[in-house]
mmCIF file of the N, C-alpha and C atoms, coordinates in Angstrom:
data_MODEL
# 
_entry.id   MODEL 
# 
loop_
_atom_site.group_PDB 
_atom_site.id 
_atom_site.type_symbol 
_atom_site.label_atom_id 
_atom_site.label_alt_id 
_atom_site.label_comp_id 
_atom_site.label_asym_id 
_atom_site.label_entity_id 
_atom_site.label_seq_id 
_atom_site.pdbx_PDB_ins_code 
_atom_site.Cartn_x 
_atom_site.Cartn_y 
_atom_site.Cartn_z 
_atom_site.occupancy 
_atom_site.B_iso_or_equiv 
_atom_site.pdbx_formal_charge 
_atom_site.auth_seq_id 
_atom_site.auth_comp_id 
_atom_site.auth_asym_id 
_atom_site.auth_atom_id 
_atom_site.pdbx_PDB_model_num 
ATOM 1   N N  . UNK A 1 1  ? 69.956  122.030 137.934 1.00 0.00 ? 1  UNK A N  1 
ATOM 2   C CA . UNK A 1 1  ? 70.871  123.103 137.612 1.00 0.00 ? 1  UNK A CA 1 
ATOM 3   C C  . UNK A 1 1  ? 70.060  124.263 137.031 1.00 0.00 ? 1  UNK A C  1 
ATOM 4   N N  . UNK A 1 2  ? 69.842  125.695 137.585 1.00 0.00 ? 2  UNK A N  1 
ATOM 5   C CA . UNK A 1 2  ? 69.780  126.446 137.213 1.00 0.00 ? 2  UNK A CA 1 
ATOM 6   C C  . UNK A 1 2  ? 70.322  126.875 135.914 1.00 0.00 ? 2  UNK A C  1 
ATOM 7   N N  . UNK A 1 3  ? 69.258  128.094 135.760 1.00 0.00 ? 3  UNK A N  1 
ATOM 8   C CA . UNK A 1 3  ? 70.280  128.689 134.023 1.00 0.00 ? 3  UNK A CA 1 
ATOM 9   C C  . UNK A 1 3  ? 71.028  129.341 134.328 1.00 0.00 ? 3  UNK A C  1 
ATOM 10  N N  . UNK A 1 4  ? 71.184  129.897 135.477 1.00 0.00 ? 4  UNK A N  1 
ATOM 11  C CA . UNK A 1 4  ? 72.134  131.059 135.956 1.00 0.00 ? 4  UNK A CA 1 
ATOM 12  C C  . UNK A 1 4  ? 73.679  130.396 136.315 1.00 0.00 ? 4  UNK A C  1 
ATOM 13  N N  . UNK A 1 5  ? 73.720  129.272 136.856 1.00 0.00 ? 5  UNK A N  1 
ATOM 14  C CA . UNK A 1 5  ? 74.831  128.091 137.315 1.00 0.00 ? 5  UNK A CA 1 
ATOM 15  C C  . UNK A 1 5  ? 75.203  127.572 135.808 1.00 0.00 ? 5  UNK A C  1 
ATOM 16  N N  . UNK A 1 6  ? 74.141  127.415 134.841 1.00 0.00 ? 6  UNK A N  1 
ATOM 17  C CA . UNK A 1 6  ? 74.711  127.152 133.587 1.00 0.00 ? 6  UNK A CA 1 
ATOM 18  C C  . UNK A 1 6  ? 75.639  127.669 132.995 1.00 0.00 ? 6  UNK A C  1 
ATOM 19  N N  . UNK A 1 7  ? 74.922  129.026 132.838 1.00 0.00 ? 7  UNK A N  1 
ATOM 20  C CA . UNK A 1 7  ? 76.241  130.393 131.906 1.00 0.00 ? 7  UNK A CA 1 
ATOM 21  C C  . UNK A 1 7  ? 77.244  130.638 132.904 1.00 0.00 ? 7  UNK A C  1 
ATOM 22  N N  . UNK A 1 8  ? 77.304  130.566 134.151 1.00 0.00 ? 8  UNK A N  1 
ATOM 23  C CA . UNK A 1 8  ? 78.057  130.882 134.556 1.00 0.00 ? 8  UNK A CA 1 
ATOM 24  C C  . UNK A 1 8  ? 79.582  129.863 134.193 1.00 0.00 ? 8  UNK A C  1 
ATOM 25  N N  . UNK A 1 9  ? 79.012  128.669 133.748 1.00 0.00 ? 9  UNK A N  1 
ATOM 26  C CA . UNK A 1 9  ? 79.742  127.535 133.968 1.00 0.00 ? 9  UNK A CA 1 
ATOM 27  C C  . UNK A 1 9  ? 80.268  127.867 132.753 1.00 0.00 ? 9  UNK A C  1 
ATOM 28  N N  . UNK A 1 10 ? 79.568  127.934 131.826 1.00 0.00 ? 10 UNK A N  1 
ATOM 29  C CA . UNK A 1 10 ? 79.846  128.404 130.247 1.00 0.00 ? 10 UNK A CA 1 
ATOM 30  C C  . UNK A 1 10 ? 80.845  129.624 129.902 1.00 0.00 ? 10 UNK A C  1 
ATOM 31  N N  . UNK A 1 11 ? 80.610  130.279 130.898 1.00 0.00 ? 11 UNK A N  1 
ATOM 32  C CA . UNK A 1 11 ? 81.745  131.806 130.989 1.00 0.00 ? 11 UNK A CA 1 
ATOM 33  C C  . UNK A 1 11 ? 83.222  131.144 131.830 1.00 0.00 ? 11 UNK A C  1 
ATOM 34  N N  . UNK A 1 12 ? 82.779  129.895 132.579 1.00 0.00 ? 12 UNK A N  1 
ATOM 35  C CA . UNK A 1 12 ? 84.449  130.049 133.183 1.00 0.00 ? 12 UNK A CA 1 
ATOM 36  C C  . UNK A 1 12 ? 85.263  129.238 132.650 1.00 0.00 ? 12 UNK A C  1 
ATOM 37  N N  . UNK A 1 13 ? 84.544  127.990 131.357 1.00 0.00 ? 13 UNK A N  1 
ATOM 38  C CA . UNK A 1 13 ? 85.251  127.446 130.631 1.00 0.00 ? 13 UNK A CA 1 
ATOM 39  C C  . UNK A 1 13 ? 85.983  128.286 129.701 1.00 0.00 ? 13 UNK A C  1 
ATOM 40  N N  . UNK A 1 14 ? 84.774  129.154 129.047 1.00 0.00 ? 14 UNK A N  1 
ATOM 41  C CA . UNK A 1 14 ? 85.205  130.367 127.795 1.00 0.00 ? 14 UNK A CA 1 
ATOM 42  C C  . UNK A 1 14 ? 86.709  131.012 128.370 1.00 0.00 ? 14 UNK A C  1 
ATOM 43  N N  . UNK A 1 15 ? 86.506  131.650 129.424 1.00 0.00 ? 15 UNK A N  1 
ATOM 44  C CA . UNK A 1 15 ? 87.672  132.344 130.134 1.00 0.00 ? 15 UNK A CA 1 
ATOM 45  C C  . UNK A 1 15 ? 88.854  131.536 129.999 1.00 0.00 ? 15 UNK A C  1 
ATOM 46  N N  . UNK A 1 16 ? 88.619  130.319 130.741 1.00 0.00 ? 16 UNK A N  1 
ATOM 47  C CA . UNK A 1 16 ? 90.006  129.365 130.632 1.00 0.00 ? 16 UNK A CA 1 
ATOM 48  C C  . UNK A 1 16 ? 90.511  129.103 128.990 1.00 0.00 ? 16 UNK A C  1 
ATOM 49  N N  . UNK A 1 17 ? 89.610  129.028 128.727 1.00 0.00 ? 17 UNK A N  1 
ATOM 50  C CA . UNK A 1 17 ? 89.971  128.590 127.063 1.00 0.00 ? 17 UNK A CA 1 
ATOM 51  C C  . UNK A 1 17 ? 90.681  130.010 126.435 1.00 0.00 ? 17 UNK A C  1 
ATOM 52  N N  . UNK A 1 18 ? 90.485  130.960 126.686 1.00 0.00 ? 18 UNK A N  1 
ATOM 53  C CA . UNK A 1 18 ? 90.987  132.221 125.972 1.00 0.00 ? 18 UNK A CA 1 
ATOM 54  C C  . UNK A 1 18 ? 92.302  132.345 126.830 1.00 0.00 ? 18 UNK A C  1 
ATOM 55  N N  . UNK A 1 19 ? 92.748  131.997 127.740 1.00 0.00 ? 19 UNK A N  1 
ATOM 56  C CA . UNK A 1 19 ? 93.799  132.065 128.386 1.00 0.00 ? 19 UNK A CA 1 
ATOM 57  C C  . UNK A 1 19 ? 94.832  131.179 128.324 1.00 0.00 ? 19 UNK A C  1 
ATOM 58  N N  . UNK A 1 20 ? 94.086  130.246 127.964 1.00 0.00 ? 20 UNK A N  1 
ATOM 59  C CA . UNK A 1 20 ? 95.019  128.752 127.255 1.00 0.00 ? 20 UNK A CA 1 
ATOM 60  C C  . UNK A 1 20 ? 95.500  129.422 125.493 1.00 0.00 ? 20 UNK A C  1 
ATOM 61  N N  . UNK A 1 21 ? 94.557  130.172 124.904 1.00 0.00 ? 21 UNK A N  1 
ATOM 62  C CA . UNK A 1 21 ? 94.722  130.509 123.907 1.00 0.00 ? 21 UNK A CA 1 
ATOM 63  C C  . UNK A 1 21 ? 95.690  131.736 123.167 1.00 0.00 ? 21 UNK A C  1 
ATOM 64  N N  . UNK A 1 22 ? 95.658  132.703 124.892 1.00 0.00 ? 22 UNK A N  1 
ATOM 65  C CA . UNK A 1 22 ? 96.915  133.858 124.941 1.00 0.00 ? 22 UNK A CA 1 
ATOM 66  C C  . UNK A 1 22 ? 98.367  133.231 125.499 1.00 0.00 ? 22 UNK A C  1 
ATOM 67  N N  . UNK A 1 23 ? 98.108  131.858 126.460 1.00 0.00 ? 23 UNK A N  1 
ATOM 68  C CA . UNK A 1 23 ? 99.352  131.669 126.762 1.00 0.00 ? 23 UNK A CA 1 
ATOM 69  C C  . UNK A 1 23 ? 100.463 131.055 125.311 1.00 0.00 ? 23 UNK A C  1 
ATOM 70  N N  . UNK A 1 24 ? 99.314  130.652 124.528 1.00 0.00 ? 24 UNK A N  1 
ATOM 71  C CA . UNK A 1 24 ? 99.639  129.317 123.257 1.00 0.00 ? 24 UNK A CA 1 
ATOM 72  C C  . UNK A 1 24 ? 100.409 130.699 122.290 1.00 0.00 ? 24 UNK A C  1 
ATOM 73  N N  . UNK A 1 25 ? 99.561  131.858 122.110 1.00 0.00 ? 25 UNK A N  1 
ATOM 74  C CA . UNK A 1 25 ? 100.132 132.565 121.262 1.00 0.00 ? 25 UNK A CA 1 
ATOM 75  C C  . UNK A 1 25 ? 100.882 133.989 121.506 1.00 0.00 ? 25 UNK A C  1 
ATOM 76  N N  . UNK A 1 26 ? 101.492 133.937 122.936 1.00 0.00 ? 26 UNK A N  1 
ATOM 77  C CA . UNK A 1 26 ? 102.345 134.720 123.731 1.00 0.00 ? 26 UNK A CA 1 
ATOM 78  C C  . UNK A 1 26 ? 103.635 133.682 123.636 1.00 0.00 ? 26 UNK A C  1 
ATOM 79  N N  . UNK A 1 27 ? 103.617 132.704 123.982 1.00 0.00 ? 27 UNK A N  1 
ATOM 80  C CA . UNK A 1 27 ? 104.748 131.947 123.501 1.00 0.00 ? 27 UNK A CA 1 
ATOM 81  C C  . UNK A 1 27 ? 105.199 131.376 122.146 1.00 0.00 ? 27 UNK A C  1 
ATOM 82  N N  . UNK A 1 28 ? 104.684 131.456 121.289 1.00 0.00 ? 28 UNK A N  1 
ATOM 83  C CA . UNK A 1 28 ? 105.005 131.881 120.039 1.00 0.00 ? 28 UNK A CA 1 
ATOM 84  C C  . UNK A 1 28 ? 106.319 132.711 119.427 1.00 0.00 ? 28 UNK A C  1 
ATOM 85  N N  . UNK A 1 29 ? 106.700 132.212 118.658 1.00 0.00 ? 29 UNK A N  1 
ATOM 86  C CA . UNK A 1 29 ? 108.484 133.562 118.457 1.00 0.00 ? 29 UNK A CA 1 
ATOM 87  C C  . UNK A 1 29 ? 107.567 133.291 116.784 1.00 0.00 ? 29 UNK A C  1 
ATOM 88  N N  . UNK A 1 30 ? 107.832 135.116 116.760 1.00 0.00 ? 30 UNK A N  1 
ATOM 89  C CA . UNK A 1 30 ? 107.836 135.561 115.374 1.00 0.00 ? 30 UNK A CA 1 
ATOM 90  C C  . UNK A 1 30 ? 109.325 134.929 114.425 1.00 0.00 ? 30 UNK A C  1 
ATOM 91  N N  . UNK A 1 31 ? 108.544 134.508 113.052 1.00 0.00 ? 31 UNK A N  1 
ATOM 92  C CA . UNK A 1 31 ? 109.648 134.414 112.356 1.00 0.00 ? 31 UNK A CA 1 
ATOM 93  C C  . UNK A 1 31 ? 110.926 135.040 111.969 1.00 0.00 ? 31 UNK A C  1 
ATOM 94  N N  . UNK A 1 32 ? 111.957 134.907 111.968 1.00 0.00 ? 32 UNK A N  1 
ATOM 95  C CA . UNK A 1 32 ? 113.052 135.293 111.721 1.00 0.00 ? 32 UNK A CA 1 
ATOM 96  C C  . UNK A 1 32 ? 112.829 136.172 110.253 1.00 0.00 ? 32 UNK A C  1 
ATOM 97  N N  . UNK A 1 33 ? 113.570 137.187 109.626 1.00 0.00 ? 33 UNK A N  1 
ATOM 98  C CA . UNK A 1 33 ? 113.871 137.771 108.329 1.00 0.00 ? 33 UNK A CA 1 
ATOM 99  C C  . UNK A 1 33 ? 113.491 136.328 107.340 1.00 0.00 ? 33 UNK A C  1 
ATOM 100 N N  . UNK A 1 34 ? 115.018 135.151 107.561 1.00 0.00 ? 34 UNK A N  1 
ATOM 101 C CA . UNK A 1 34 ? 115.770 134.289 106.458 1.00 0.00 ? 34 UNK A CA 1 
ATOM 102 C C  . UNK A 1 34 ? 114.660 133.448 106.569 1.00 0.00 ? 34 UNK A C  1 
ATOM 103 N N  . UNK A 1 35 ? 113.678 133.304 107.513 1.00 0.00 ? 35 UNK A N  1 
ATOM 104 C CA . UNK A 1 35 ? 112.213 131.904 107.413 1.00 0.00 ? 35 UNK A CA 1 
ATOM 105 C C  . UNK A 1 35 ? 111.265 132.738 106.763 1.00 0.00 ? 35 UNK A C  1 
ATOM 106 N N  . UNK A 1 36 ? 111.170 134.171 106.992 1.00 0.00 ? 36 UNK A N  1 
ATOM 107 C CA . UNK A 1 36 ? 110.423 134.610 105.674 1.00 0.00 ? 36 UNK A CA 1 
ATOM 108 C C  . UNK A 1 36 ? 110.472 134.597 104.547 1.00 0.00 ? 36 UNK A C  1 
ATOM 109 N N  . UNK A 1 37 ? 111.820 134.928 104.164 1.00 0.00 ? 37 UNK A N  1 
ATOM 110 C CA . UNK A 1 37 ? 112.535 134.685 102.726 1.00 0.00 ? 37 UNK A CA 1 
ATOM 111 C C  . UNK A 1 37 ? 112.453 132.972 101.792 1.00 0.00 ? 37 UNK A C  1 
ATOM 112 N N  . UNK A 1 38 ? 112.698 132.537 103.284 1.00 0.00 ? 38 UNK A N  1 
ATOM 113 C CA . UNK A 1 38 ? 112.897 131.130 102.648 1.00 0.00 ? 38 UNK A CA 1 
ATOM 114 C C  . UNK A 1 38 ? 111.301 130.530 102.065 1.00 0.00 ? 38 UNK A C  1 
ATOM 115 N N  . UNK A 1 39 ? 110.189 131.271 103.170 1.00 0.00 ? 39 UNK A N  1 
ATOM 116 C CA . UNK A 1 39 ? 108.572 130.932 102.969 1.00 0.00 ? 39 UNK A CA 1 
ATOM 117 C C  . UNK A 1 39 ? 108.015 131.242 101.466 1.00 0.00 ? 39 UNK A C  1 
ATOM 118 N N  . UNK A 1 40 ? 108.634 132.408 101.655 1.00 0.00 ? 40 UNK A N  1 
ATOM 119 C CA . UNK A 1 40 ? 108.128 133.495 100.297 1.00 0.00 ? 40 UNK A CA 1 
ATOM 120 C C  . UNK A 1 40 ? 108.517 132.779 99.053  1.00 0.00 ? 40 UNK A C  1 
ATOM 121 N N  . UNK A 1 41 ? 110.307 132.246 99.359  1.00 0.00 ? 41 UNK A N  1 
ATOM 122 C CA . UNK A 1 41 ? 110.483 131.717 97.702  1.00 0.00 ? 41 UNK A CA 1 
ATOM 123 C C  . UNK A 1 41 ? 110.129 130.459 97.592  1.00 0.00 ? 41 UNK A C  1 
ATOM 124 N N  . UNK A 1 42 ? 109.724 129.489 98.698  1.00 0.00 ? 42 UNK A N  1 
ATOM 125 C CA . UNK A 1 42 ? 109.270 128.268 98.533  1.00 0.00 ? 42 UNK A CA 1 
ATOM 126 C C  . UNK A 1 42 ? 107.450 128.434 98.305  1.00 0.00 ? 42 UNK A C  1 
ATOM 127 N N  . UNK A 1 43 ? 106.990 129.293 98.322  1.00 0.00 ? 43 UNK A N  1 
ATOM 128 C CA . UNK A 1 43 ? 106.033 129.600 97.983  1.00 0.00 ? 43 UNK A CA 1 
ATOM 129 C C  . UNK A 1 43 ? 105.581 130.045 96.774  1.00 0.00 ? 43 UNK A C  1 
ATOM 130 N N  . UNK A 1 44 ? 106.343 131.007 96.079  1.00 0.00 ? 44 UNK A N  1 
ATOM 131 C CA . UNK A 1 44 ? 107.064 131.266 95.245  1.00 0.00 ? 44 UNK A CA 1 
ATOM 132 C C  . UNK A 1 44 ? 107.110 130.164 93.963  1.00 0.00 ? 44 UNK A C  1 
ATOM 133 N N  . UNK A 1 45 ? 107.789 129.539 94.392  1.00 0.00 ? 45 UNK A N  1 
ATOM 134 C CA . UNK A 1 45 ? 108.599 128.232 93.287  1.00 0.00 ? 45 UNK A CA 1 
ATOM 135 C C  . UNK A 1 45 ? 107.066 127.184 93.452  1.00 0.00 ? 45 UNK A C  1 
ATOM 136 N N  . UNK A 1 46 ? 106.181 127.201 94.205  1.00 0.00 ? 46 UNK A N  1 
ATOM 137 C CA . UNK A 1 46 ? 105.110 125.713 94.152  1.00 0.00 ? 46 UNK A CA 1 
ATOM 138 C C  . UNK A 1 46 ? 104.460 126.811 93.256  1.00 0.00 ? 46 UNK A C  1 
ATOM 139 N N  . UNK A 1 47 ? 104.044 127.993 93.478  1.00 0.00 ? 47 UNK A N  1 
ATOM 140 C CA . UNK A 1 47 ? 103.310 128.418 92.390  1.00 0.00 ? 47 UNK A CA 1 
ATOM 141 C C  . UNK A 1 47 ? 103.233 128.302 90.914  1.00 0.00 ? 47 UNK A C  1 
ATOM 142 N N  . UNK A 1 48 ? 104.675 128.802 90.495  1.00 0.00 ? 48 UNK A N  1 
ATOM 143 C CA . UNK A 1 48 ? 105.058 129.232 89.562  1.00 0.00 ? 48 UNK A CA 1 
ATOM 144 C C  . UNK A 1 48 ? 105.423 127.371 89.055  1.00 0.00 ? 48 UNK A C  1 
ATOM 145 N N  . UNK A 1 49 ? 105.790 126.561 89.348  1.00 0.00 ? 49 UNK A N  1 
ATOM 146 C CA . UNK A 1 49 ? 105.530 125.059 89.323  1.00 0.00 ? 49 UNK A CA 1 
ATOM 147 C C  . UNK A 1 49 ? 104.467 124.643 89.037  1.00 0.00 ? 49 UNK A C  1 
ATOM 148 N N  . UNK A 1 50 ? 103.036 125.100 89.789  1.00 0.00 ? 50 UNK A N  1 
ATOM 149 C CA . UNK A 1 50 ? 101.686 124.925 89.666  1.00 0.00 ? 50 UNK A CA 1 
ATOM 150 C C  . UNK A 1 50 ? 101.460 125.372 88.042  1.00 0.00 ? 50 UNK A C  1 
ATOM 151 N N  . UNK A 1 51 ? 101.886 127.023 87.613  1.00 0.00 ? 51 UNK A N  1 
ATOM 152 C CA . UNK A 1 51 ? 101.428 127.246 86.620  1.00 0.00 ? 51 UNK A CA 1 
ATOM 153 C C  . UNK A 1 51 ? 102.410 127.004 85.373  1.00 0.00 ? 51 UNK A C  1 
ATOM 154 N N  . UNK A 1 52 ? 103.053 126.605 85.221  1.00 0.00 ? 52 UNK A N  1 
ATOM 155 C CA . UNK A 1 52 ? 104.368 125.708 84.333  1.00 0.00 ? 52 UNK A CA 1 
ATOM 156 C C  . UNK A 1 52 ? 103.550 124.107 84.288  1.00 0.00 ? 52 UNK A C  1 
ATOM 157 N N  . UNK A 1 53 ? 102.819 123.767 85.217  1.00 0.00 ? 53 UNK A N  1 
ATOM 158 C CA . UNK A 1 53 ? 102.303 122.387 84.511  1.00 0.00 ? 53 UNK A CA 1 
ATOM 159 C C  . UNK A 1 53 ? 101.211 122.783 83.961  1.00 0.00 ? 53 UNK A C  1 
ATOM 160 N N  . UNK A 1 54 ? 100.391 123.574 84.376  1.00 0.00 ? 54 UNK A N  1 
ATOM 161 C CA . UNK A 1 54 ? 99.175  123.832 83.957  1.00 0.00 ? 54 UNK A CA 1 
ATOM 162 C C  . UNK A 1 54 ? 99.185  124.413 82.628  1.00 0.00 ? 54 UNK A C  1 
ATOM 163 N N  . UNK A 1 55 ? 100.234 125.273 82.108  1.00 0.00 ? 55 UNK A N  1 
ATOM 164 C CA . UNK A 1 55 ? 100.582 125.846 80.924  1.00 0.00 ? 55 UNK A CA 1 
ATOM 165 C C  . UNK A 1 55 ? 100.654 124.078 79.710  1.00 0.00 ? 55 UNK A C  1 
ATOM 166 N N  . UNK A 1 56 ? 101.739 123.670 80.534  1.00 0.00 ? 56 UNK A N  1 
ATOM 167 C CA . UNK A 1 56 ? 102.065 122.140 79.577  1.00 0.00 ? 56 UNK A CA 1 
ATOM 168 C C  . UNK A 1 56 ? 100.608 121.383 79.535  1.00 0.00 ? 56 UNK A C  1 
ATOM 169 N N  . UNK A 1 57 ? 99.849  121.544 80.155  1.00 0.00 ? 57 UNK A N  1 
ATOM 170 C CA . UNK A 1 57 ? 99.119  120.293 79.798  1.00 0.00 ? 57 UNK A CA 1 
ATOM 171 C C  . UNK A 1 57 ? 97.614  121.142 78.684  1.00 0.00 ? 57 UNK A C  1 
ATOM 172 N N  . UNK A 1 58 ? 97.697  122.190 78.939  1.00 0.00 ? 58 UNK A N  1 
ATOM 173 C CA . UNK A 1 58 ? 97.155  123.066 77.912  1.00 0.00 ? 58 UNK A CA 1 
ATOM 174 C C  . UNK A 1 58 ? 97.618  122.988 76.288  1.00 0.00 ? 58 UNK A C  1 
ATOM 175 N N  . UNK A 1 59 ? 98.647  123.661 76.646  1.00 0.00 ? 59 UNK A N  1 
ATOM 176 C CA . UNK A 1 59 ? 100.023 123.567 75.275  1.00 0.00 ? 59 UNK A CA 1 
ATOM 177 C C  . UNK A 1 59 ? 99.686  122.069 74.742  1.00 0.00 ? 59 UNK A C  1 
ATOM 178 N N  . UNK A 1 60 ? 100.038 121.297 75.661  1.00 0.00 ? 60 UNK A N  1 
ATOM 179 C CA . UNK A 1 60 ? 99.637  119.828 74.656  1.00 0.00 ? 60 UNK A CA 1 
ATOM 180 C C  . UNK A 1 60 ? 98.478  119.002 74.294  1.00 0.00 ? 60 UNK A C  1 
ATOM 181 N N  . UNK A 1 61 ? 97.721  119.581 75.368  1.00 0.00 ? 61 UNK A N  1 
ATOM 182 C CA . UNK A 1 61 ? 96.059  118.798 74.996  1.00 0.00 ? 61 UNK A CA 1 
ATOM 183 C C  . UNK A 1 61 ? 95.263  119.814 73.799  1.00 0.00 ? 61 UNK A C  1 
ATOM 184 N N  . UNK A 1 62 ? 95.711  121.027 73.717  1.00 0.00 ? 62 UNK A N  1 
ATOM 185 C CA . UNK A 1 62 ? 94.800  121.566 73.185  1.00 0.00 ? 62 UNK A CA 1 
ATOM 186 C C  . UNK A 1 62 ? 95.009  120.811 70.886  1.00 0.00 ? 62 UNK A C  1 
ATOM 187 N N  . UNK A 1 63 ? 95.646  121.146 70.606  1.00 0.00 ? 63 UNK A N  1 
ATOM 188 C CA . UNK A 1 63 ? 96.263  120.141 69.695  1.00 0.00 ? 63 UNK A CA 1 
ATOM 189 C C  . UNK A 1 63 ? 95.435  118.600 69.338  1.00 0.00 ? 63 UNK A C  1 
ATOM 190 N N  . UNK A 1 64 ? 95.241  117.923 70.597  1.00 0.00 ? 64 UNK A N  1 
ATOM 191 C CA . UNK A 1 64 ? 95.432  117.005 70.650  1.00 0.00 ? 64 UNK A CA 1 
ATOM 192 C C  . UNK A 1 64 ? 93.749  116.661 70.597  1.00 0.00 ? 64 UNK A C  1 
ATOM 193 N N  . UNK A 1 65 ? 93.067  117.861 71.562  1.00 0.00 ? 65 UNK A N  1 
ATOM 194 C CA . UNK A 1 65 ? 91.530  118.158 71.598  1.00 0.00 ? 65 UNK A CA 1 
ATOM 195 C C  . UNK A 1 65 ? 91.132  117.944 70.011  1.00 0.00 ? 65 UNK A C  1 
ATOM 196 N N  . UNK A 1 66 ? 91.772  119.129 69.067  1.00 0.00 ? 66 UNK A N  1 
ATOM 197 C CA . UNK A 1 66 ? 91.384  119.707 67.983  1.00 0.00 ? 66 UNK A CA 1 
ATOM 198 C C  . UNK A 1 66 ? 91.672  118.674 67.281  1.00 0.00 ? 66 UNK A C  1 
ATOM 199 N N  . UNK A 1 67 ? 92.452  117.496 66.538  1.00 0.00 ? 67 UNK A N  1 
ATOM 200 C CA . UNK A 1 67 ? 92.274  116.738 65.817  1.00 0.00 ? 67 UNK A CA 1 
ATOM 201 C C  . UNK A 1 67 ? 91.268  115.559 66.269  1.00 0.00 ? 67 UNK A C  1 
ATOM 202 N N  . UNK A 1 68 ? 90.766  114.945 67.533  1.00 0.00 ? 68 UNK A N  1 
ATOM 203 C CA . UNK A 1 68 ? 89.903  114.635 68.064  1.00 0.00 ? 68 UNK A CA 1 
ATOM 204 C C  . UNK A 1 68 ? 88.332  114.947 67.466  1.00 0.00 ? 68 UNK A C  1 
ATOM 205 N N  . UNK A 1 69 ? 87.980  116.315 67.611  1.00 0.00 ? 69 UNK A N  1 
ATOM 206 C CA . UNK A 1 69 ? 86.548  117.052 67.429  1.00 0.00 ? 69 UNK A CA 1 
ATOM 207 C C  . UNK A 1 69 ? 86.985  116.594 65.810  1.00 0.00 ? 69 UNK A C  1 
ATOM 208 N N  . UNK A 1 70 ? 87.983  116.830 65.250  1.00 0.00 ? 70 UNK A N  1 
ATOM 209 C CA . UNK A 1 70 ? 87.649  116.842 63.466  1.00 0.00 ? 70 UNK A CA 1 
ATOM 210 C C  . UNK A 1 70 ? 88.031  118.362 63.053  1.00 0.00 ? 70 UNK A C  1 
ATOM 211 N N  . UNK A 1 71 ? 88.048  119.234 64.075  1.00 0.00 ? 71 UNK A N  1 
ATOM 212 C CA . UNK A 1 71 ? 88.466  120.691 63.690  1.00 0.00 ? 71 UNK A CA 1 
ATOM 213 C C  . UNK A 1 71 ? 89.515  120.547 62.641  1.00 0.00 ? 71 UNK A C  1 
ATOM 214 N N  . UNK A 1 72 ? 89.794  121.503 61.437  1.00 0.00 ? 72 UNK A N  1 
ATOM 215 C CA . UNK A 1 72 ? 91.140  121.747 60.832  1.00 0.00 ? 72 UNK A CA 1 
ATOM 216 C C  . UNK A 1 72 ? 92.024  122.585 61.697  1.00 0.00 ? 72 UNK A C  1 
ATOM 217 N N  . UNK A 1 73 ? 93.133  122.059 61.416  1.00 0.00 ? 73 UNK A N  1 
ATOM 218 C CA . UNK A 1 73 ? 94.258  122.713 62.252  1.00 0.00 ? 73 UNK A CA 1 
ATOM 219 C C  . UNK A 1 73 ? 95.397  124.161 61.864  1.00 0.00 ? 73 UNK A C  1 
ATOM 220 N N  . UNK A 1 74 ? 94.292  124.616 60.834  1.00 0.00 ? 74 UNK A N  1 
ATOM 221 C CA . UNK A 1 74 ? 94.205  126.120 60.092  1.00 0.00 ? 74 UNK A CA 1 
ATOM 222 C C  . UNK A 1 74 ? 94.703  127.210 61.678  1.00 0.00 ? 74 UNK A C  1 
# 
């Protein structure tokens, strides 16, 4: 096999593959308004969830650190 029969071979997979890749995302349907809304606040709520535990386990370890080390709790 030539190098020239190589790339060529290499360019007509590439091709097919980018065409498999416009048909995949031509058929695609953009989200609706209410699946954005719904994305945003469920996105939204894991965050704000994320930082509500992360707050609690601060809030209570830190306390909990400081009589540990021997620190006064001044």
């Amino acid at each position: 096999m030539s190098r020239g029969n190589a790339n060529e071979g290499l360019m007509t997979r590439a091709k097919g593959e980018i065409a498999s890749m416009r048909r995949f995302w031509n058929g695609c349907d953009k989200p609706t308004p209410e699946e954005v809304k719904k994305l945003v606040v469920s996105a939204g709520m894991g965050i704000i969830a994320i930082g509500v535990t992360g707050f609690a386990i601060k809030t209570i370890s830190y306390p909990i650190f400081r009589l540990l080390s021997g620190a006064s709790m001044v």
